[in-house]
MOPAC internal coordinates of N, CA, C and O (Angstrom, degrees):
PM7 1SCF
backbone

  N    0.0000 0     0.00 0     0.00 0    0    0    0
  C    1.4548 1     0.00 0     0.00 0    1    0    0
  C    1.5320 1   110.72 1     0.00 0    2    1    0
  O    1.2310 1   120.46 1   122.54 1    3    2    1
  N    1.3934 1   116.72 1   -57.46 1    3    2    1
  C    1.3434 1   115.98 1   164.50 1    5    3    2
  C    1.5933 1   133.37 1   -17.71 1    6    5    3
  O    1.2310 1   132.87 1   113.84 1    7    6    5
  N    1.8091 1    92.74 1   -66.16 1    7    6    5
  C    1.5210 1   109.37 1   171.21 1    9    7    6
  C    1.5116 1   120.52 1   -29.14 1   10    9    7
  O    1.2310 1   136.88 1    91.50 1   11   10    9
  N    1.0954 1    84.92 1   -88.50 1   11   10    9
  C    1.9432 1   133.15 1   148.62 1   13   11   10
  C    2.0188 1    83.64 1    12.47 1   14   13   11
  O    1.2310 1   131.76 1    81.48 1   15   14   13
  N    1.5077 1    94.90 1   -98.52 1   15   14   13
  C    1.3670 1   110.54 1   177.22 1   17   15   14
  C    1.8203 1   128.67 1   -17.31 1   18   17   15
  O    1.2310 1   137.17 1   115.50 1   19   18   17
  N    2.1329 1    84.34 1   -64.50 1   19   18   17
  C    1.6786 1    90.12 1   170.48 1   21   19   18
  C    1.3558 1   113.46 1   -47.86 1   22   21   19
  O    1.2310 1   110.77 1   144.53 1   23   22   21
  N    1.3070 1   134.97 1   -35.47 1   23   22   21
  C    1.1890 1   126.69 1  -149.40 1   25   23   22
  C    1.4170 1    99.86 1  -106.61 1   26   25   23
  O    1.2310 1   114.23 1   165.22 1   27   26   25
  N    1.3015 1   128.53 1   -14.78 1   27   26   25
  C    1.4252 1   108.16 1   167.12 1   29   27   26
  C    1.8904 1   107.76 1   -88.67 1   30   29   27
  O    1.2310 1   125.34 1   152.03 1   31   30   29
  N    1.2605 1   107.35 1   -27.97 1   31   30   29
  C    1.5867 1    91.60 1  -172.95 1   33   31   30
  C    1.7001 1   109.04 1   -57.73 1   34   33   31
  O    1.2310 1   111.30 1   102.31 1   35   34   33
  N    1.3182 1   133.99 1   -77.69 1   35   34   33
  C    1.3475 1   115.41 1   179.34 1   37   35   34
  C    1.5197 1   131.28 1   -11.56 1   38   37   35
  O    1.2310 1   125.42 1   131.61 1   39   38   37
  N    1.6198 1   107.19 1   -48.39 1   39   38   37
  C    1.9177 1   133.79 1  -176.65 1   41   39   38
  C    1.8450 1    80.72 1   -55.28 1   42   41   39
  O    1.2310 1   120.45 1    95.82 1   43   42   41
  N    1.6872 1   116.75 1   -84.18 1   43   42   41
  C    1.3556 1   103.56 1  -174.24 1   45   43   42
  C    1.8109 1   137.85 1   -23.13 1   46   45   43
  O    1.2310 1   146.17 1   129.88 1   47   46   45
  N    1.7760 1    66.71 1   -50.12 1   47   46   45
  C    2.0177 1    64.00 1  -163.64 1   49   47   46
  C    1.7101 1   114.56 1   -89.20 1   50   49   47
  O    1.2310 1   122.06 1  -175.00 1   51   50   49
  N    1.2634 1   113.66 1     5.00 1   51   50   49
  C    1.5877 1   111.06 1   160.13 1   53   51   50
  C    1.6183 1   106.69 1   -97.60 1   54   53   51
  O    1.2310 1   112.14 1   156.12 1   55   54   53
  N    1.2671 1   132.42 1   -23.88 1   55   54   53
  C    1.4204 1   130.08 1   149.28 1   57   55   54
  C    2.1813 1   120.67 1   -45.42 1   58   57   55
  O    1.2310 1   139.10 1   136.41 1   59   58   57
  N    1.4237 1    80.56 1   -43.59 1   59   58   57
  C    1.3136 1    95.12 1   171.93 1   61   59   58
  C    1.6229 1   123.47 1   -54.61 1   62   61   59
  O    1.2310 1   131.71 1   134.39 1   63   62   61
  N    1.3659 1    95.00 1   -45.61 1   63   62   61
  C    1.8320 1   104.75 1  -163.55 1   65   63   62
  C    1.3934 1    75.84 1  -100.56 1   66   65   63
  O    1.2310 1    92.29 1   128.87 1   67   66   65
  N    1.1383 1   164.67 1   -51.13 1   67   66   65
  C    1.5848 1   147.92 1  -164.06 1   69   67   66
  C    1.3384 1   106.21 1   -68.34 1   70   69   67
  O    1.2310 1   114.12 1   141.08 1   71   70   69
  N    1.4977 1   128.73 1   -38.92 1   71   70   69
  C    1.5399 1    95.51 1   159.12 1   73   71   70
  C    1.3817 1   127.10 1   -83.22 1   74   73   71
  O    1.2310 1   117.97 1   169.36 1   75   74   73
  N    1.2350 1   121.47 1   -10.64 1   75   74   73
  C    2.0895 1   127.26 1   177.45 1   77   75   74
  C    1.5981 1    85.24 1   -73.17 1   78   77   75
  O    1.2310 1   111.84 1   128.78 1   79   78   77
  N    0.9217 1   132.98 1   -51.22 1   79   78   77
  C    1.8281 1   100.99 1   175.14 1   81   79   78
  C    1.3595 1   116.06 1   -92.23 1   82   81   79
  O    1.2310 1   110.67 1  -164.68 1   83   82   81
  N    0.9249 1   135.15 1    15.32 1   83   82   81
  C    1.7635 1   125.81 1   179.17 1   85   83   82
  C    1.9017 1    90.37 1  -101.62 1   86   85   83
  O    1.2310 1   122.77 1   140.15 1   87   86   85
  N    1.9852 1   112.30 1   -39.85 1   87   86   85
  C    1.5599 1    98.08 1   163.03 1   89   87   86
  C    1.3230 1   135.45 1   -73.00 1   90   89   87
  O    1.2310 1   122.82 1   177.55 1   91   90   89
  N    1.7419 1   112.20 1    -2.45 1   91   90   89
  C    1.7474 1   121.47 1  -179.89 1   93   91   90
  C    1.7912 1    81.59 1   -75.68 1   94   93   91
  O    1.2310 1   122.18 1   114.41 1   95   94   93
  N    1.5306 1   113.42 1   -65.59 1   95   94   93
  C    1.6794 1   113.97 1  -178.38 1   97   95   94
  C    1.3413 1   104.70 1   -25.83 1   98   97   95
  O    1.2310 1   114.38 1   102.18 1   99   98   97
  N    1.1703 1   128.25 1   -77.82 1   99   98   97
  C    2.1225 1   122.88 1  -163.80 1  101   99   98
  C    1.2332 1    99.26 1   -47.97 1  102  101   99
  O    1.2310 1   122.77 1   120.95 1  103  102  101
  N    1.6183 1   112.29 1   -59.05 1  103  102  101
  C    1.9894 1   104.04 1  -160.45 1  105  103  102
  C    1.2389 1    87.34 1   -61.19 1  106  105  103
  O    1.2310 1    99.84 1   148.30 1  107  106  105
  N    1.0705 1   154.04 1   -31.70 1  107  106  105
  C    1.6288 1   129.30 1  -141.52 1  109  107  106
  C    2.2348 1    82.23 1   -87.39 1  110  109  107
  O    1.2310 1   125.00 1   135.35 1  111  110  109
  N    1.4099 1   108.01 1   -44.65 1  111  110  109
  C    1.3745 1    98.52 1  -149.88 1  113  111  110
  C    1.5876 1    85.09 1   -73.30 1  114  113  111
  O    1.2310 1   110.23 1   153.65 1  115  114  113
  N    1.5923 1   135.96 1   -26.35 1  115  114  113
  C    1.0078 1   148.24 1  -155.80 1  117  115  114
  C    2.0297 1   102.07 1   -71.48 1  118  117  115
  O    1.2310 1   128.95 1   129.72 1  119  118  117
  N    0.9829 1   100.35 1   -50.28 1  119  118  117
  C    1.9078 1   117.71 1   154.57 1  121  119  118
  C    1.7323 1   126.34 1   -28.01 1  122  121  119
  O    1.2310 1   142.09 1   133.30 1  123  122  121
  N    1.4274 1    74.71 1   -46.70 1  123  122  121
  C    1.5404 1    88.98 1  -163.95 1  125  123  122
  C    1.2602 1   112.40 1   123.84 1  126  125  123
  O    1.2310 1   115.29 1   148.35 1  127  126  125
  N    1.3343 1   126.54 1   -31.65 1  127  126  125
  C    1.5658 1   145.66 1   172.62 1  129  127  126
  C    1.4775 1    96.51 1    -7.82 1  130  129  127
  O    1.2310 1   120.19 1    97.62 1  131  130  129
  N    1.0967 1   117.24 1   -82.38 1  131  130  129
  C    1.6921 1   137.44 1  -164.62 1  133  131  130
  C    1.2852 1   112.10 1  -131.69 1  134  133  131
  O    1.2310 1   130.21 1   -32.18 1  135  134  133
  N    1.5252 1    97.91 1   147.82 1  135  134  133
  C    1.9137 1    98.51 1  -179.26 1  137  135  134
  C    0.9956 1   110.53 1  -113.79 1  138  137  135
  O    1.2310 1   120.62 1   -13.83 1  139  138  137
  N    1.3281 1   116.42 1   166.17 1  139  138  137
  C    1.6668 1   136.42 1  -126.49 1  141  139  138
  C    1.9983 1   104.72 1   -66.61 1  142  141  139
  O    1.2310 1   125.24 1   156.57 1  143  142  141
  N    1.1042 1   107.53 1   -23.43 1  143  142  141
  C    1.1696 1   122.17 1   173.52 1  145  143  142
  C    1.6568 1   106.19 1   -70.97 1  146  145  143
  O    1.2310 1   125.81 1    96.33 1  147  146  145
  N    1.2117 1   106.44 1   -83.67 1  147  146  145
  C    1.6258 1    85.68 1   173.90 1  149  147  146
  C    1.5264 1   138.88 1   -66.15 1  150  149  147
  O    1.2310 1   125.56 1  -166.00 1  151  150  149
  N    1.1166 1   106.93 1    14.00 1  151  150  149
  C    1.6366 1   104.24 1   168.50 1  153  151  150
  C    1.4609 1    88.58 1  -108.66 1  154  153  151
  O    1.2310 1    96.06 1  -158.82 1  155  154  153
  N    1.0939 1   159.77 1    21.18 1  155  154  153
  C    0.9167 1   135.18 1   171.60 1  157  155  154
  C    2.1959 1    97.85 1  -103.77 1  158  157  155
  O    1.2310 1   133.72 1   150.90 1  159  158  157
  N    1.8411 1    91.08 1   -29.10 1  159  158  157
  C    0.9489 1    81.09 1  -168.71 1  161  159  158
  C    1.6056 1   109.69 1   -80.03 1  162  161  159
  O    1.2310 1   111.42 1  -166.04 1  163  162  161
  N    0.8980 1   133.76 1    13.96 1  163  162  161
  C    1.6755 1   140.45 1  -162.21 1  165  163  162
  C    1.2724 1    92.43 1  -119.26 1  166  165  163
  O    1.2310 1   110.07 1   156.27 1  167  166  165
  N    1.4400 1   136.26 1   -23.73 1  167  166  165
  C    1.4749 1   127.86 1   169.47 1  169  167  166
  C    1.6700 1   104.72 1   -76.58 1  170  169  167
  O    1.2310 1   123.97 1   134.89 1  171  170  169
  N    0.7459 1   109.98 1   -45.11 1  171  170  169
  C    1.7773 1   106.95 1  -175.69 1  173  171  170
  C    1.9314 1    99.58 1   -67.01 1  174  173  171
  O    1.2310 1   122.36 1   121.14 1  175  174  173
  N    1.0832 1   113.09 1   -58.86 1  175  174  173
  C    1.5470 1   110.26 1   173.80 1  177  175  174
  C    1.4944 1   112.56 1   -47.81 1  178  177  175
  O    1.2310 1   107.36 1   134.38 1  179  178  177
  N    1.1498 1   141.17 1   -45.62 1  179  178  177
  C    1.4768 1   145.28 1   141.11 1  181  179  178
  C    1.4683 1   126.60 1   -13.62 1  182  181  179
  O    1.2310 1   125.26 1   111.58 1  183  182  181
  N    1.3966 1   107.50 1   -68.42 1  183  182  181
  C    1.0233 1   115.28 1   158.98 1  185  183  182
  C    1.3481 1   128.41 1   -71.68 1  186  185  183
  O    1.2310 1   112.32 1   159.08 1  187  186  185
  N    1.2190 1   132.09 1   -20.92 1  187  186  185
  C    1.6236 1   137.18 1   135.69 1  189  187  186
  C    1.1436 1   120.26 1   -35.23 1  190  189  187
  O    1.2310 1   119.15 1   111.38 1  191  190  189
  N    1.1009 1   119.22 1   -68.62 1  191  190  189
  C    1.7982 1   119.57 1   162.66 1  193  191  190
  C    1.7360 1   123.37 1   -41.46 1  194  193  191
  O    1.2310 1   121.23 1   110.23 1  195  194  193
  N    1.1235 1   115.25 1   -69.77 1  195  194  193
  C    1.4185 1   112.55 1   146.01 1  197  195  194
  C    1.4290 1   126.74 1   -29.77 1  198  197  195
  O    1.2310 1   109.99 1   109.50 1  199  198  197
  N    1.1784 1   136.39 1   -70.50 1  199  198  197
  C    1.6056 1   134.34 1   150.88 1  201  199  198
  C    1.6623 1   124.59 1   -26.17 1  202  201  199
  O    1.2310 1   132.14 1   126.37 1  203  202  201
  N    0.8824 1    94.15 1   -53.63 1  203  202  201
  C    1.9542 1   106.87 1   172.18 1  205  203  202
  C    1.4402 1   101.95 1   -71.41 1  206  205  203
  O    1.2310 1   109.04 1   104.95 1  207  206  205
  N    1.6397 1   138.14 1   -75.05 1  207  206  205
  C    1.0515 1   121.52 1  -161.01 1  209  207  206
  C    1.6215 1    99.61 1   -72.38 1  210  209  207
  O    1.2310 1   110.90 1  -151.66 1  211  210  209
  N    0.5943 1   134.73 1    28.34 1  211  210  209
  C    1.6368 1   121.70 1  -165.09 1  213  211  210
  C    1.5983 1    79.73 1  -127.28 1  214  213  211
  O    1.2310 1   107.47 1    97.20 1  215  214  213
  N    1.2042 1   140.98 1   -82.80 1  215  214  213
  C    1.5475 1   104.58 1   162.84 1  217  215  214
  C    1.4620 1   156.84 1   -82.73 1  218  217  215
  O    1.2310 1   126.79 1  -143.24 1  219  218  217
  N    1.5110 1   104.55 1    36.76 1  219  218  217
  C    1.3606 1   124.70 1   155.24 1  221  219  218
  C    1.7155 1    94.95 1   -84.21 1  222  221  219
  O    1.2310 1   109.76 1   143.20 1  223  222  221
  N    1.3255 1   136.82 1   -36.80 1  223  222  221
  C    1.4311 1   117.34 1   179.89 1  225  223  222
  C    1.2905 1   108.84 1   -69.75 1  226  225  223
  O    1.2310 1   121.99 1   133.93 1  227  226  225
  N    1.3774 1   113.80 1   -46.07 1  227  226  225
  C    1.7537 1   118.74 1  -172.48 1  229  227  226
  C    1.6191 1   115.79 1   -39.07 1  230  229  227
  O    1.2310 1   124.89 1   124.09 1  231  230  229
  N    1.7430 1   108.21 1   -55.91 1  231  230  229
  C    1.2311 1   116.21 1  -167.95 1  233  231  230
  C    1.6897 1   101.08 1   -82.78 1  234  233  231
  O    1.2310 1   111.69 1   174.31 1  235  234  233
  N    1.3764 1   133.27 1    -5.69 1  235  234  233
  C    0.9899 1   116.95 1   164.70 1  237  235  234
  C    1.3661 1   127.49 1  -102.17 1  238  237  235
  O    1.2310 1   129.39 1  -164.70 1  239  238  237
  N    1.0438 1    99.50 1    15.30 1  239  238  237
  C    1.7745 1   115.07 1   166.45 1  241  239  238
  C    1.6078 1   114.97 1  -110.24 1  242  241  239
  O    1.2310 1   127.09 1   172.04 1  243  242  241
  N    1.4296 1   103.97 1    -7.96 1  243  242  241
  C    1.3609 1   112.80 1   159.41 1  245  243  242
  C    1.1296 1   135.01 1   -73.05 1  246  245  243
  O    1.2310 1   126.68 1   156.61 1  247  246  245
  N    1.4524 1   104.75 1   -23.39 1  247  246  245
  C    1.6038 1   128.16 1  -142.11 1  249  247  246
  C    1.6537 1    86.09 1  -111.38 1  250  249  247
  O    1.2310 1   117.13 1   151.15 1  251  250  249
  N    1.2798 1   123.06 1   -28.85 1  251  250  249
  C    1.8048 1   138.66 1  -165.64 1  253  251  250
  C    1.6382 1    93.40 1   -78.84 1  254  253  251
  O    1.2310 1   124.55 1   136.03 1  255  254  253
  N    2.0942 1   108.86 1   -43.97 1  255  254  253
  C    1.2121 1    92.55 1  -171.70 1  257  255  254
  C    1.5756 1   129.89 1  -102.43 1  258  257  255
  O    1.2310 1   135.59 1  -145.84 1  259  258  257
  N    1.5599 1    87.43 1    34.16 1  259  258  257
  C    2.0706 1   101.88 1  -174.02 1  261  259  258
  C    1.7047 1    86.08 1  -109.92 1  262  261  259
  O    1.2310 1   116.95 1   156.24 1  263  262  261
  N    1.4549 1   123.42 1   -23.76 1  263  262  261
  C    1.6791 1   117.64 1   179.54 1  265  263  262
  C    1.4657 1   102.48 1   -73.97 1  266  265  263
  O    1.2310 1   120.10 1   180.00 1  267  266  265

């Protein structure tokens, strides 16, 4: 059960902060900030970033457990 736990809290809280900025992204385009084109395009780059570092950690916790 413990485990279990560790491994969902991290999953939450980068779910967490990936939508508190993908919703700063709408209000801002929602403002007027940016138009619909570029907030859409700053959500996909977002989630690019997320995608990339998310396996730059993977393979380096892979790489920790072949040392």
């Amino acid at each position: 059960m413990e485990t279990k736990r560790k491994r969902i809290i991290p999953l939450v809280l980068v779910v967490g902060s990936y939508l508190a900025l993908a919703a700063t992204v709408v209000f801002i385009a929602r403002s007027g900030g940016l138009t619909p084109e570029e907030a859409l395009l700053s959500l996909v780059g977002l989630f690019g970033l997320y995608v990339g570092f998310g396996i730059l950690i993977v393979v380096y916790r892979l790489i920790n457990k072949l040392e």
